[in-house]
C-alpha positions as CSV (number, residue, x, y, z in Angstrom):
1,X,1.7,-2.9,-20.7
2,X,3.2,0.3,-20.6
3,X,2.3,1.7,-17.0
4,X,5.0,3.5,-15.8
5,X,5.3,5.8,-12.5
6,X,7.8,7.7,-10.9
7,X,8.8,7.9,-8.0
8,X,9.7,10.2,-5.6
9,X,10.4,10.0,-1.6
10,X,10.4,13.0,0.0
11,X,10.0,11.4,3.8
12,X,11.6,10.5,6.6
13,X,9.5,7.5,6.9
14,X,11.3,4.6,7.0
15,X,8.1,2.4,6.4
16,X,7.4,3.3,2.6
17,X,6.4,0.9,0.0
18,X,9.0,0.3,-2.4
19,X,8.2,1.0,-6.4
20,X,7.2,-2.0,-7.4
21,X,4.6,-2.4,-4.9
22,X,3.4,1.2,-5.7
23,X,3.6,0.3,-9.1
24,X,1.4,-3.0,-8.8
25,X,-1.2,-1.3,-7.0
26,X,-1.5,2.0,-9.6
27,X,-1.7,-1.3,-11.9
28,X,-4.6,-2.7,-10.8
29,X,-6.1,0.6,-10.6
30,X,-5.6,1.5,-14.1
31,X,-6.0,-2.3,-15.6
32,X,-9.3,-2.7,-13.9
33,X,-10.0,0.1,-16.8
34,X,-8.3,-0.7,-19.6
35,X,-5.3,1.7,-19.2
36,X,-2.1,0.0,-21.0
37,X,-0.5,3.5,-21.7
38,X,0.0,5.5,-18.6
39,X,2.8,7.6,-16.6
40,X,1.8,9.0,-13.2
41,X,4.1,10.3,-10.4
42,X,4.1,9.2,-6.8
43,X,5.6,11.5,-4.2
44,X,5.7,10.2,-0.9
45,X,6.2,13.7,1.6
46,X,6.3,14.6,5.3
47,X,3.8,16.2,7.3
48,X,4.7,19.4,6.5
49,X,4.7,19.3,2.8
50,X,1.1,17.6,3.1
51,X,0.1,20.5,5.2
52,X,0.9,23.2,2.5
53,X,-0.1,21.6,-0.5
54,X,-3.6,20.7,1.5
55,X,-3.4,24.4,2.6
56,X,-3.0,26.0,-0.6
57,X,-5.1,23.4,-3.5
58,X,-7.8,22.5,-0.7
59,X,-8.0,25.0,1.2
60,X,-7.9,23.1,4.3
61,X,-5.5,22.8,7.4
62,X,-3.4,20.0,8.4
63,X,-1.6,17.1,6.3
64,X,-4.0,14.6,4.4
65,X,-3.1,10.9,3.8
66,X,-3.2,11.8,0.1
67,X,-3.4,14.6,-3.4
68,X,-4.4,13.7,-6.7
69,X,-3.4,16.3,-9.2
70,X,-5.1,15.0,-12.3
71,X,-2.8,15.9,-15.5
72,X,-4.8,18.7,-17.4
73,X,-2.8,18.6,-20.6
74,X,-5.0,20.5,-24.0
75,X,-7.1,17.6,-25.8
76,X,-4.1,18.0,-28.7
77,X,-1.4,17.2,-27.0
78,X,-1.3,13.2,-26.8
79,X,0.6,12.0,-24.2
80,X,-0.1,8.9,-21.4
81,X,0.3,11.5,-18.2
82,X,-2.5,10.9,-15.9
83,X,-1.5,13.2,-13.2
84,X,0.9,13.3,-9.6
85,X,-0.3,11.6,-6.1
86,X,0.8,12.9,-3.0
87,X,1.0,10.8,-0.1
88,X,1.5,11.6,3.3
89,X,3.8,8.6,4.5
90,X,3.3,9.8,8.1
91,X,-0.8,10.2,7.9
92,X,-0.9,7.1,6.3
93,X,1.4,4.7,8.6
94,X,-0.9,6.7,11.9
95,X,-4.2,5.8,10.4
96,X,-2.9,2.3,9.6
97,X,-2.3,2.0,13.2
98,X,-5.2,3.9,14.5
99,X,-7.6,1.4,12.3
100,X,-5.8,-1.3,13.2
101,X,-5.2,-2.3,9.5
102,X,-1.9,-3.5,8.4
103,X,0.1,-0.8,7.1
104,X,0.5,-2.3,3.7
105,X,-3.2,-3.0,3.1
106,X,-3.6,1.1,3.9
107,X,-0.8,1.8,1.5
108,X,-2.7,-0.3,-1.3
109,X,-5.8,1.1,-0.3
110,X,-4.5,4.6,-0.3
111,X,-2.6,4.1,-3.5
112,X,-6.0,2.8,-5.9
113,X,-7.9,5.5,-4.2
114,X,-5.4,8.4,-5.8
115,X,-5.2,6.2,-8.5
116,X,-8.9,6.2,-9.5
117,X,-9.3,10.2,-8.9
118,X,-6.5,10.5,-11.7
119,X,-8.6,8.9,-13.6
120,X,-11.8,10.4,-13.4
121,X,-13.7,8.7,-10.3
122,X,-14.8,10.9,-7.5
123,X,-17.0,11.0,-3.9
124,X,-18.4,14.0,-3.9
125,X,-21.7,12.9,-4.2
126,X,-23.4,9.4,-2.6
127,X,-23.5,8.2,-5.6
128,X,-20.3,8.7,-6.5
129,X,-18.7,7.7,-3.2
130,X,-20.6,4.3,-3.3
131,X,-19.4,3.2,-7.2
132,X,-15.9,3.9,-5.7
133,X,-16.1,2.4,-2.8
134,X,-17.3,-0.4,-4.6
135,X,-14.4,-0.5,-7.2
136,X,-12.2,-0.2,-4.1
137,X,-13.2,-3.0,-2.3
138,X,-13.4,-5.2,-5.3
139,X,-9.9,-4.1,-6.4
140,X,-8.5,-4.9,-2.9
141,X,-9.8,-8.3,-3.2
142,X,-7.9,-9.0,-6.4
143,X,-4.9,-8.3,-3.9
144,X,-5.9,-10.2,-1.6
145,X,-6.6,-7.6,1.0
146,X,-10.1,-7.5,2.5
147,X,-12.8,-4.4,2.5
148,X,-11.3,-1.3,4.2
149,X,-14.5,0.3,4.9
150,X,-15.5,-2.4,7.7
């Protein structure tokens, strides 16, 4: 299997996942479909860098717990990129807390989610949310970490 991602730590956060569990949990992700040839980039940033790039591609105000930039390469070039996630380390350690969810079950969580927008999965509609919700949850349980929607 040839999954790789990069990472980069942009935060202050001394309570970041290290690569190879951000690794294992893009794994799962892309397994679950049948990716063995992938490269993505994980950037774990501050508030403040959350807030701009929620600000300028969203149009929205305030830092999110996570961006996924889906690659958008032409159909001839042929190369494994998937795309960049950009995750808030300080949204994401707050909401841990605030939903009284260990932080490295949010993480996980948090991680698959980016992970299955770069690849094509969205909750725009009902529909949509529930079939990833679903492939959440069931993903999460192959970790051992239990539904984060209850």
């Amino acid at each position: 299997m040839a999954i790789t991602v990069d990472f980069q730590n942009a935060s202050d956060s001394d309570d970041v996942p290290d690569l190879q569990a951000l690794q294992r949990w893009s794994e799962t992700a892309l397994q679950s479909r049948n990716y063995i040839d992938a490269e993505l980039c994980i950037r774990i940033v501050d508030s403040m860098e959350s807030a701009t790039l929620n600000h300028t591609y969203r149009h929205k105000e305030g830092a999110t717990n996570i961006l996924s930039f889906p690659s958008d390469l032409p159909e001839h070039i042929d190369l494994p990129l998937l795309g960049d996630l950009v995750i808030c380390a300080d949204v994401v350690n707050r909401e841990a807390r605030e939903q009284k969810k260990s932080t490295n079950s949010h993480w996980a969580h948090i991680v698959i989610h980016g992970t299955l927008h770069l690849i094509g999965y969205d909750h725009i509609n009902d529909t949509d949310a529930e079939e990833m919700e679903a492939l959440e949850i069931e993903l999460l349980q192959q970790l051992g970490i239990d539904n984060p929607y209850h």
